[in-house]
C-alpha positions in Angstrom: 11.3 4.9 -19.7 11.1 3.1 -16.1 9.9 4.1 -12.9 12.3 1.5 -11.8 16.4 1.9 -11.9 18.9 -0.4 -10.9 21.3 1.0 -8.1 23.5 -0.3 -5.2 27.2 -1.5 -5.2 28.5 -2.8 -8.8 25.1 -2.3 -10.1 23.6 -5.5 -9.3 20.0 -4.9 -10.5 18.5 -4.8 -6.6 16.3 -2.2 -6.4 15.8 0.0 -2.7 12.2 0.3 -1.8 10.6 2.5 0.7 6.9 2.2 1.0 4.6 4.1 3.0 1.1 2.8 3.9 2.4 -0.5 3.5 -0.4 -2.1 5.6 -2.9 0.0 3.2 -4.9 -1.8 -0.3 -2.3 0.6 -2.6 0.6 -1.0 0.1 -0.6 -4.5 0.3 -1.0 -4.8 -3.4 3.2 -3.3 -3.2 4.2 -5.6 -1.1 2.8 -8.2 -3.2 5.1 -7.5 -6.2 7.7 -7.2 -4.4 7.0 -10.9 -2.8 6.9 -11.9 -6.4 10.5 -11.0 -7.2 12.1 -11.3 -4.0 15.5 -10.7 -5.3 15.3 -7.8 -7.2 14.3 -5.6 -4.0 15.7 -4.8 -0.5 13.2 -2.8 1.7 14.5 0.1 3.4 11.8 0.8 5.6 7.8 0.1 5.6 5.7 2.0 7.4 1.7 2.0 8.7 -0.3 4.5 10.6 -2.4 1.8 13.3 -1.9 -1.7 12.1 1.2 -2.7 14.2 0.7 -7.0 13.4 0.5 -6.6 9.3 3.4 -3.8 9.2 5.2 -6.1 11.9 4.7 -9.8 9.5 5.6 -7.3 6.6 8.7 -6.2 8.2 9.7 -9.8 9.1 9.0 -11.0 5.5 10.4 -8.7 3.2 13.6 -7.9 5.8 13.0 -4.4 5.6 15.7 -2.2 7.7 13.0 -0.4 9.2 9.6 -0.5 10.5 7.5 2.6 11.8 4.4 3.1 13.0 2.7 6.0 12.8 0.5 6.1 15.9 2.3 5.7 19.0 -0.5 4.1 21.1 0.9 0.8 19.2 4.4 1.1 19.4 4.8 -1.3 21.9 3.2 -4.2 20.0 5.2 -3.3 16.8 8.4 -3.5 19.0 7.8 -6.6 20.6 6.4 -8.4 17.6 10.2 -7.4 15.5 12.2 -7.9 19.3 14.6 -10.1 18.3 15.0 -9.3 14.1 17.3 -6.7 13.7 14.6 -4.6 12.3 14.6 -1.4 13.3 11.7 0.5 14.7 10.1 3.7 15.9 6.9 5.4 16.3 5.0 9.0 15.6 5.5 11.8 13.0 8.8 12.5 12.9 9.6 8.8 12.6 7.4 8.7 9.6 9.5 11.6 7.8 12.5 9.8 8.6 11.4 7.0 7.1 10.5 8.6 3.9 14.0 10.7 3.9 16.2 7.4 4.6 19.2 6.9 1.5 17.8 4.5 -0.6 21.1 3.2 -2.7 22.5 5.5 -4.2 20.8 8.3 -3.0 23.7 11.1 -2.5 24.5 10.4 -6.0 21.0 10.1 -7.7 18.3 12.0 -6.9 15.4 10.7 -5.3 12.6 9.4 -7.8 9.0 9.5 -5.6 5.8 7.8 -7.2 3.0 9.3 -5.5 0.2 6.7 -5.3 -2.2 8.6 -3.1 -2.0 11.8 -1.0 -4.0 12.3 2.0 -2.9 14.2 5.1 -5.4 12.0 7.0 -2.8 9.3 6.9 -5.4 6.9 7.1 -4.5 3.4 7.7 -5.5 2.2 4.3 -4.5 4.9 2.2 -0.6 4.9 1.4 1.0 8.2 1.2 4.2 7.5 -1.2 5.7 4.4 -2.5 9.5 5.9 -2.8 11.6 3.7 -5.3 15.2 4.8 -5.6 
């Protein structure tokens, strides 16, 4: 059985991705898949605790919906490097939660399916928390 299911509109084989840690080895190795098959996957949001320019180019490449960053000392540089994309973004805690807890497809029809790669309440920059796949 896959990890991976099809979902969206007339079930046209695009996978919704959320990844947390995105700017992370675990996250950068993501990305990187998802590079490789650009159309089978539409990024909901990315997000990265202190590396505003990699979460900002990942943003931009992979036209994810929504960009956070987790510490809010670089906010500023994360806004200004998507100002003008129509990527959403935000900064802190909370934003980080409602990153992870954004409808991916069908998500008030299917439950969520999270693949934990690694767990660390440091939320260090290079250590991803989830990669959520819906």
């Amino acid at each position: 059985m896959s990890a991976l299911h099809s979902s969206g509109p007339g079930g046209n084989g695009v996978r919704r991705v959320t990844i947390l840690g995105s700017t992370g080895s675990v996250g950068r190795n993501t990305v990187d898949l998802l590079l490789r098959n650009p159309d089978g996957f539409a990024v909901e949001a990315l997000t990265a605790n202190r590396n505003p320019a990699r979460l900002a180019e990942q943003a931009r490449t992979l036209r994810a919906r929504f960009a956070v960053i987790g510490d809010p000392v670089h906010y500023a540089e994360l806004k200004e490097a998507l100002a003008g994309s129509g990527i959403e973004t935000a900064s802190g805690a909370e934003a980080l939660v409602e990153a992870a807890q954004r409808p991916c497809g069908d998500a008030a029809v299917e439950p969520a399916l999270a693949v934990v790669a690694v767990v660390d309440s440091t939320l260090e920059d290079d250590v991803p928390v989830l990669i959520r796949v819906i």
